[in-house]
N, C-alpha and C positions, 0 to 999 in steps of 0.2 A: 118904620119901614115894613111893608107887606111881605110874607113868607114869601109870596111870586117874584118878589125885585127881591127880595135878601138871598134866593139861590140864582138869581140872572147875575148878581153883580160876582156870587160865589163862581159862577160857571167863564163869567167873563175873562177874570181874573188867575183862575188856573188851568182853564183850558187852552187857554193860547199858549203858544209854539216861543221858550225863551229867545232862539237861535243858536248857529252855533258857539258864538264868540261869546254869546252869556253863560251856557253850557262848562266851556272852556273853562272861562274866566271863574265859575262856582270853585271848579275845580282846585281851581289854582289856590283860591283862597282857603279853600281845606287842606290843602296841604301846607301853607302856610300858618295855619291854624294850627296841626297835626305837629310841624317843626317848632312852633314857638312852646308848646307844653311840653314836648319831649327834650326837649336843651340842657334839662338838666340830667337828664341820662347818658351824659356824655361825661361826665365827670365821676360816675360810677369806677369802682373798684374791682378788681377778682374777688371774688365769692367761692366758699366752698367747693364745689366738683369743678369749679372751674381752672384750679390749682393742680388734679390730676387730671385734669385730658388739657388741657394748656400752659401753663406755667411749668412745671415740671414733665410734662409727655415727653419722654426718648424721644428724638428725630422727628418730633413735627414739623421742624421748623424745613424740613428738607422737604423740596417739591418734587425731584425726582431721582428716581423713579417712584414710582404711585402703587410698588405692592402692599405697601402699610396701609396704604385709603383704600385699595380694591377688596382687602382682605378685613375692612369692617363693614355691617351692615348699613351702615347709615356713609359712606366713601363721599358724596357729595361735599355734606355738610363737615364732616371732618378735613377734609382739602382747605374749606374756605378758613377753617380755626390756623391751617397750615401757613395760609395765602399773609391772612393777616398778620401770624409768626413771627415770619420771614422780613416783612414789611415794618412792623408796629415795635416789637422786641417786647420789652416788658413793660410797653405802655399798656393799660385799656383802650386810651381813646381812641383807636382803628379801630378795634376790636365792635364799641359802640355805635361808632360811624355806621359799621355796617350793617348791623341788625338795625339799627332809627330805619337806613335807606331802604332794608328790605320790607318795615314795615307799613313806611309811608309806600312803597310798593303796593304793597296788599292792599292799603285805603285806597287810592287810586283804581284797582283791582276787581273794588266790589263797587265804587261807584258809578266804572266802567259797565261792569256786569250788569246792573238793575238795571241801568238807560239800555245795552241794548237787550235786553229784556221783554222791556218792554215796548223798543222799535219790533222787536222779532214776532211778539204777539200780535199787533197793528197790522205789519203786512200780512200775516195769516188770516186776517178775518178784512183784508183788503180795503184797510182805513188809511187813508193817506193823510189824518189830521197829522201827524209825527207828534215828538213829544211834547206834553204840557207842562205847562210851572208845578202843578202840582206833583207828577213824577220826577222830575230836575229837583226839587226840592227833599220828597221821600229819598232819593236817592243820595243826595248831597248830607243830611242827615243822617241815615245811616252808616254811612261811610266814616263821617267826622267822631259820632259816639262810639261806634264802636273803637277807634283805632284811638280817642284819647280817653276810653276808660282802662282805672286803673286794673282792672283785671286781667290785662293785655301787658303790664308790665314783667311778668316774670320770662315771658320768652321772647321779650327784650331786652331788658337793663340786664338781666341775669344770662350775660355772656355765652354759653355753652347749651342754652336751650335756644340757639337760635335754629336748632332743626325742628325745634316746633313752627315755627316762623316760615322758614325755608322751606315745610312740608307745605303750608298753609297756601305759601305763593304759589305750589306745585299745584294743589286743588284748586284756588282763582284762576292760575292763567290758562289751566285747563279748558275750564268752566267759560271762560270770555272765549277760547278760542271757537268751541263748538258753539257759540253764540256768532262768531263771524264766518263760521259758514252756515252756519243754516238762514243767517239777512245780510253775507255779502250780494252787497249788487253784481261784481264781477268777478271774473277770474281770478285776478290779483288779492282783493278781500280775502276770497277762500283760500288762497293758497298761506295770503297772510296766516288763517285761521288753522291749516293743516300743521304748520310750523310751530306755530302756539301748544298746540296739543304735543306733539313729538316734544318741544324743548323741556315745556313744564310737568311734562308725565313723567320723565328722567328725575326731573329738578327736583318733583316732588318727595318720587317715592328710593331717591337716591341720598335725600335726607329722611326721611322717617318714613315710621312704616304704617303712619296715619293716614297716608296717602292712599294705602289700599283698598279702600272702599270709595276711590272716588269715579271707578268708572261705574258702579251703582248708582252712587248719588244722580253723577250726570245723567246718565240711562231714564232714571225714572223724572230728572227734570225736565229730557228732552219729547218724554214721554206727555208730563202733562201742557208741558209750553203748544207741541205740534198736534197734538191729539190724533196721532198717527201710531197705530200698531205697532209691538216691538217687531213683527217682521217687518212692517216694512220698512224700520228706523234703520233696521241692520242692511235691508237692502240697498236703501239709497245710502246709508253713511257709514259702510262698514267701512270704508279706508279712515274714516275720522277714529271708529271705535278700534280699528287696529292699532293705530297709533299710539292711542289712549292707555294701550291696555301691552305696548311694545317691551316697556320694560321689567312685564313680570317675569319675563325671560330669565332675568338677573333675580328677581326677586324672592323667586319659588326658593331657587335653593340658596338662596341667603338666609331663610328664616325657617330651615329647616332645622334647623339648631333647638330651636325654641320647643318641640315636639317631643324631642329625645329625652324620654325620664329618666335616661342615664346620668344626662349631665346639669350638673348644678349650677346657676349664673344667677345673676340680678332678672333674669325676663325667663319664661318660658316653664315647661309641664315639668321639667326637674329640678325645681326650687324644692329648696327642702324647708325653709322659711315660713311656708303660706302656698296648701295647695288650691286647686282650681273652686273647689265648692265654699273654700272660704273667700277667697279674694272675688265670689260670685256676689258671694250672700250680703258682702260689707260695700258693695257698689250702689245699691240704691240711696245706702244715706249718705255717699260721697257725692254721688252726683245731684243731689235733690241740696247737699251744701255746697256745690257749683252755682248752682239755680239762685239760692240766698246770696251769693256774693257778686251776680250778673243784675240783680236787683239793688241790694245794698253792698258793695263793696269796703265794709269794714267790719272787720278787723283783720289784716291781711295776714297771712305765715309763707315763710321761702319753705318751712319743712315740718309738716303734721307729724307724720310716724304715725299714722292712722292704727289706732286697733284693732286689731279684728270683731266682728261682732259675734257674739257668744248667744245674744238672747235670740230663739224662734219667735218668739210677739213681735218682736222690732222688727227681724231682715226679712219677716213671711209679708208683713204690713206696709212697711217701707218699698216691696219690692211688689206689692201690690198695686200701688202705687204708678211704680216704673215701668209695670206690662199694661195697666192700665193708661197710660201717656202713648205707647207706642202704639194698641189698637185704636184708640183714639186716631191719632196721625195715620193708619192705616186706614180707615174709612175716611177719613177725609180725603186723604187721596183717592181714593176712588169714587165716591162722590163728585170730587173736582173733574173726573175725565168723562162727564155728559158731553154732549154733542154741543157748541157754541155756535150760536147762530152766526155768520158774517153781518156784515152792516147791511140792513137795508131788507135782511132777510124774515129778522123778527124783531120783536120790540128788546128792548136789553135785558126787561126785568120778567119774562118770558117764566110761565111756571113748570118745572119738572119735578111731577112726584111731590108738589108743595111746597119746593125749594126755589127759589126767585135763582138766576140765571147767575147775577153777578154775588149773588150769594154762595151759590157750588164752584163757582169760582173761587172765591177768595177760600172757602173750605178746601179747595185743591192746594191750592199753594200753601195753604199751614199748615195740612197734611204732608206734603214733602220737607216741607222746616221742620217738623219736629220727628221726620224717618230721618232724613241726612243729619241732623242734630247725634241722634243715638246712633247712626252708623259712625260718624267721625270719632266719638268714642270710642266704637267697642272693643279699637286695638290697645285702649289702656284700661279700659273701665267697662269689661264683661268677664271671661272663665278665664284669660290669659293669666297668670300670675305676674307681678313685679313686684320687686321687693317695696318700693314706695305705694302703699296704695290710693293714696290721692297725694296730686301735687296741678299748682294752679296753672301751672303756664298748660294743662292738657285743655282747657276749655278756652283756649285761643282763640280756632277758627271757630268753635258751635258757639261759643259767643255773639258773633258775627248775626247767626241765624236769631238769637233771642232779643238782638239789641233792632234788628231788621222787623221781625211781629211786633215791638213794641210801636216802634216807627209807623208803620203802616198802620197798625189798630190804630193810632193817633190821630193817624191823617182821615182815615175815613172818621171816626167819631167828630175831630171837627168840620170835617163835610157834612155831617146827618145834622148838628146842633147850627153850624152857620144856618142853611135852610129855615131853621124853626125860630131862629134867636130877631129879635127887636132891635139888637143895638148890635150888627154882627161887626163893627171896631172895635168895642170893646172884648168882644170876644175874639179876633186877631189878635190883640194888645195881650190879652190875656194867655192865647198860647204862645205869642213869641218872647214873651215872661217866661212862661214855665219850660220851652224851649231855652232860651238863654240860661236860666238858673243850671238846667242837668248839665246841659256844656259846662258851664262854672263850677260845679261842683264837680265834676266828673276831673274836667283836667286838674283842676286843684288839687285832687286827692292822687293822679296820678304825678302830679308834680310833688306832692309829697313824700308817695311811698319811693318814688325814685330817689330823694335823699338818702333815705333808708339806705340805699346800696354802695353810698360813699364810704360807710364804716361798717365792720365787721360788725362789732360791737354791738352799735343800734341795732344792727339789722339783726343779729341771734337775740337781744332783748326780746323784740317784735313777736318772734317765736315763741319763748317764755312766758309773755306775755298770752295770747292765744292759748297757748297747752301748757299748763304748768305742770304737768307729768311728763313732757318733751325729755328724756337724757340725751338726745342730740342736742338738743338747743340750750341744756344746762353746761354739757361739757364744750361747746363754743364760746358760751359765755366766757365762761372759766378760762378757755385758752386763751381768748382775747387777753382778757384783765393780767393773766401771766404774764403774757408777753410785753404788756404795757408796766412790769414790774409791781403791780396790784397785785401781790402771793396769797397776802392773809384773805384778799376780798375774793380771790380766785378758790381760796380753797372751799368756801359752802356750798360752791357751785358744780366744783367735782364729784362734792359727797353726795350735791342732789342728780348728779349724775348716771352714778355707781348706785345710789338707791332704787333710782326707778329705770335701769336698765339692766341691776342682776349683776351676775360675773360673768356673762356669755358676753362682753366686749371687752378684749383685752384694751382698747384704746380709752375707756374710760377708766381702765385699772391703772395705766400707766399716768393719765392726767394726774390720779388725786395722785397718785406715790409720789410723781414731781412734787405737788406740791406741799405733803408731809415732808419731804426730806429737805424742802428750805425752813420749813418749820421748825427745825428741826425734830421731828419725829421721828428719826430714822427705821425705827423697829416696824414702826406699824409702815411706813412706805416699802420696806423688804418683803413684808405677806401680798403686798397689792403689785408689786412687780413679778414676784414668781408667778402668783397667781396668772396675771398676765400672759408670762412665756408659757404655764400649764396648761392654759387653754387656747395657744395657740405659736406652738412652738419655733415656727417661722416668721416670728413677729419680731423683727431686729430690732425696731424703737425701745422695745422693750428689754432685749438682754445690750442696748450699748446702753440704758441709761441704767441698769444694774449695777453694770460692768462700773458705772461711775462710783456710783456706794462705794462699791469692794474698794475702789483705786484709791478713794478718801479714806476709806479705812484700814489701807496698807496691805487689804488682801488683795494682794497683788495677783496669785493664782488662778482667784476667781474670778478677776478683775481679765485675765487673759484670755480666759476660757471663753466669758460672754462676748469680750471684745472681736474674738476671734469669730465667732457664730456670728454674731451682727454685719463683719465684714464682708464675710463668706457669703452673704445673705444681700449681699451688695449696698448698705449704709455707709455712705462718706464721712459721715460724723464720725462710727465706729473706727474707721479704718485710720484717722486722725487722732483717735484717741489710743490704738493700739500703738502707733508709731510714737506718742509721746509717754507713752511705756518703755516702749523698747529704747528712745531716749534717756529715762531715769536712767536704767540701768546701762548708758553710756556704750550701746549696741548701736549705733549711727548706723551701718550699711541697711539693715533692717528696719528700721522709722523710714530712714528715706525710701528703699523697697516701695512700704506702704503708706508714706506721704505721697508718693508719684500716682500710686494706685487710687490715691481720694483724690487728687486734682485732678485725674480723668473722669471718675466716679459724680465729683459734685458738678463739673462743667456737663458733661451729660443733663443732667439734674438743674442747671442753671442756680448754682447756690454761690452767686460772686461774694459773698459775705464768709462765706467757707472758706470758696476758693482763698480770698485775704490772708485768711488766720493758715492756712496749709503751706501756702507759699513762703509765709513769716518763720513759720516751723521747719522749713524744707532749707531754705536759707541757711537756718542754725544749725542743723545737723550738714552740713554739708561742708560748712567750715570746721566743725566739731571734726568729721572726719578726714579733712584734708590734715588735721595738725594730731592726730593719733596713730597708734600704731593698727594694723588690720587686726581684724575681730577675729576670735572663734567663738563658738558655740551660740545658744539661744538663748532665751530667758530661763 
């Protein structure tokens, strides 16, 4: 076959128009695609933080009134943890329903976004082909990789990060809305598109605060799509950019918190943790191990514990690196905003400055993929502090943009080789092979690491595995294995806990001491419990499971003292174990007092396994006291 017939049959073939019913129907089948590998994320489990902001959260389950949601920074996304609550109980599977939904949202979202896209560019340079198989295709593609690769699973299976998710949709549905006003045909379109913007700008940045940069993002895409001045973007579409941009109203002083060196939190300039020049200097080799995991996505971790970086060679070099990526992307966008011939006007491949037309083209648009890449970032992963410094569910959406240049670079490379190729079937055959395999391999590994989140256990493995210096991921372990009555296998796990995280965490002090003291080691579990309460004196785990020692060793005194601290401190456990004190010593009116006090305490708490044992206890003292005489004094 001659090069002239092998790009006539290439041009025939993707430039014709699918329609819309083929369009549609692509669609449909990614999502159906998108739901058949995500299925098993629906059988996931609570995870870690998902235990304190869900399973255990005071009053989430109550919808109104909404001061509890108004009064945290992320109000949106917390409500829906609330919604599904109230609904689910202590299932997951709502829980998972709704992040799958939200995210096959987002795929639909972006495959949405590229088509009109690229209708919005056509009518600007007054081509009326509409769209070809080969953009339905780029499109359909990116859509489907990115949403079943597995690096996209932790701010879905992993319950409580579904405000990355929920930010994510805020930034697509943005993104399509100012796409349907700038190519509605009519009134209705745009107004469609004005509503779009208003719902998903709340949506967005009402769940996270990654939303922030997206009327940037937009700005400069609407910048290089129209090739219209920012004055006059603002003139003609300031009510779009108003909308866009309506709820930093809300915003400003929500995250004004975050500034104050006064105050200390897991986010913000008054971490005492990790200040701003460190969690600067340790972001290029976190994000550049984003980059390796959007490429190869194994070997996955729920929880690095990232170190700080210490050496000048690494974070000067590394971070070289990351300014060098950004002026990069910074000329190419401006490159991309030369003047584009309309149809008809000049040839396509037309030369500027030696740069062929549809060259400074596509230079445009990778130049805005890798500025929105590092703007979507830089609310986790530039000067801000947070106490996690890399965690994967943050390369969500910027995902999106790296799995989209792969895509594209693809499509054109096999447009430039079909052209030149002799046997241009085999070489389709050949890409929709290596097409086929990433899908397969892609959802496979994300059908995999979703098991992963069915057990505790495996999944802190997983971690350990990854960072064998992790003492989060050692003292998980550990807890797991206790709880599953594995003491002896639990305890190397504690000590590799307490080794590589120091004595600045009382909760791995209090691990190993549990599990010396079924050891029986008692002495040495009594150094790792004070220690405990030493360095962190409001830590009631620590003086109720003290308080336990003393009560087994008839120091009863001491056994009151802690018991009574931990109660104070509002532990249900403690409060059940001070009442089966004051029990021994055959003080009824007092156990029951503070048996009543833990059954409000643990139903708060949702501990029905507690509540059980309180009730059983409450019982017996309560008959105990109806056949005695009344009480005086205390213990």
């Amino acid at each position: 076959m001659t090069d002239s017939h092998a790009t006539h049959v290439w041009e025939s073939a993707t430039n014709q128009s699918p329609g819309r019913a083929a369009i549609f129907g692509l669609g449909l089948v990614v999502l159906a695609i998108v739901l058949i590998v995500w299925k098993s994320s629906l059988d996931g489990s609570f995870q870690f933080d998902d235990y304190g902001n869900i399973v255990n959260k005071q009053g989430i389950d109550q919808l109104w009134p909404p001061t509890m949601y108004l009064q945290s920074g992320r109000p949106l996304g917390l409500y829906s943890l609330a919604v599904n609550k109230r609904f689910s109980a202590d299932s997951p599977y709502g829980f998972h329903l709704f992040n799958l939904a939200v995210h096959a949202a987002n795929a639909m979202l972006i495959y949405a976004g590229i088509l009109l896209s690229r209708l919005v560019w056509l009518q600007r340079r007054r081509d009326a082909s509409g769209l070809s198989t080969f953009w339905v295709a780029i499109a359909a593609l990116a859509a489907l990789l990115w949403s079943i690769h597995p690096l996209t699973t932790q701010a879905v299976t992993y319950i409580v990060q579904r405000y990355e998710s929920l930010s994510a949709m805020g930034y697509l549905g943005a993104w399509v809305g100012l796409l349907l006003v700038l190519g509605g045909s009519g009134r209705w379109q745009r107004l469609a598109g004005y509503l779009m913007i208003l719902l998903f700008a709340w949506v967005g940045l009402t769940s996270k605060e990654v939303f922030a940069t997206a009327p940037l993002s937009v700005l400069l895409f609407d910048r290089q799509l129209t090739r219209q001045t920012f004055a006059a973007i603002f003139a003609r579409r300031w009510l779009a950019y108003g909308l866009l941009s309506s709820p930093f109203c809300w915003f400003v002083l929500s995250v004004s918190r975050w500034f104050d060196t006064s105050r200390s939190s897991s986010m913000g300039l008054g971490m005492e943790e990790v200040n701003s020049w460190e969690y600067l200097r340790t972001q290029p080799e976190v994000i550049l191990h984003y980059l390796r995991l959007a490429v190869w996505p194994y070997p996955q971790s729920l929880d690095y514990v990232w170190r700080i970086q210490q050496r000048p060679e690494i974070y000067f070099s590394l971070g070289a690196i990351i300014v060098s990526l950004l002026l990069l992307g910074f000329w190419w966008y401006v490159r991309g905003l030369r003047p584009v011939p309309r149809l008809g006007h000049a040839a396509a491949d037309a030369e500027h400055d030696g740069l062929p037309v549809d060259a400074s083209i596509v230079c445009g648009w990778y130049g805005w993929g890798i500025l929105t890449f590092f703007f979507i970032l830089a609310p986790t992963s530039s000067f801000m502090p947070i106490a996690d410094l890399a965690f994967e569910h943050r390369m969500y959406l910027p995902l999106a943009l790296v799995v989209a240049g792969i895509v594209f670079a693809g499509g054109m490379l096999l447009q430039r080789l079909w052209g030149n190729s002799r046997n241009p079937l085999v070489l389709g055959a050949g890409a929709a092979m290596i097409v086929v395999a990433a899908g397969g391999l892609l959802g496979w590994r994300t059908h995999v690491r979703n098991l992963d989140y069915r057990d505790e256990l495996t999944l802190w493995m997983r971690v350990t595995e990854v960072a064998p210096e992790n003492p989060r991921g050692w003292y998980h372990v550990g807890s797991a294995l206790y709880k599953r009555g594995h003491r002896d296998a639990a305890l190397p796990c504690m000590i590799s806990a307490v080794g590589f995280g120091g004595s600045q965490n009382p909760m791995y002090d209090v691990g190993l001491a549990d599990c010396l003291r079924h050891a029986g080691r008692v002495d040495e579990a009594l150094f790792f419990y004070r220690r405990a309460i030493e360095n962190k004196p409001e830590f009631a785990e620590g003086h109720n499971n003290l308080g336990v020692v003393y009560l087994e060793r008839d120091e009863d005194e001491m056994a009151l003292n802690h018991f009574t601290i931990a109660s104070q401190l509002g532990h249900a456990e403690a409060m059940h174990n001070l009442a089966m004190l004051y029990e021994r010593r055959e003080h009824h009116a007092q156990a029951i007092e503070w048996l009543q006090k833990a059954i409000d305490t643990a139903t708060a708490a949702d501990q029905p396994t507690l509540i059980e044992r309180i009730q059983s206890r409450l019982q017996a003292n309560q008959r105990a006291l109806s056949t005695d005489e009344p009480e005086e004094g205390q213990p």
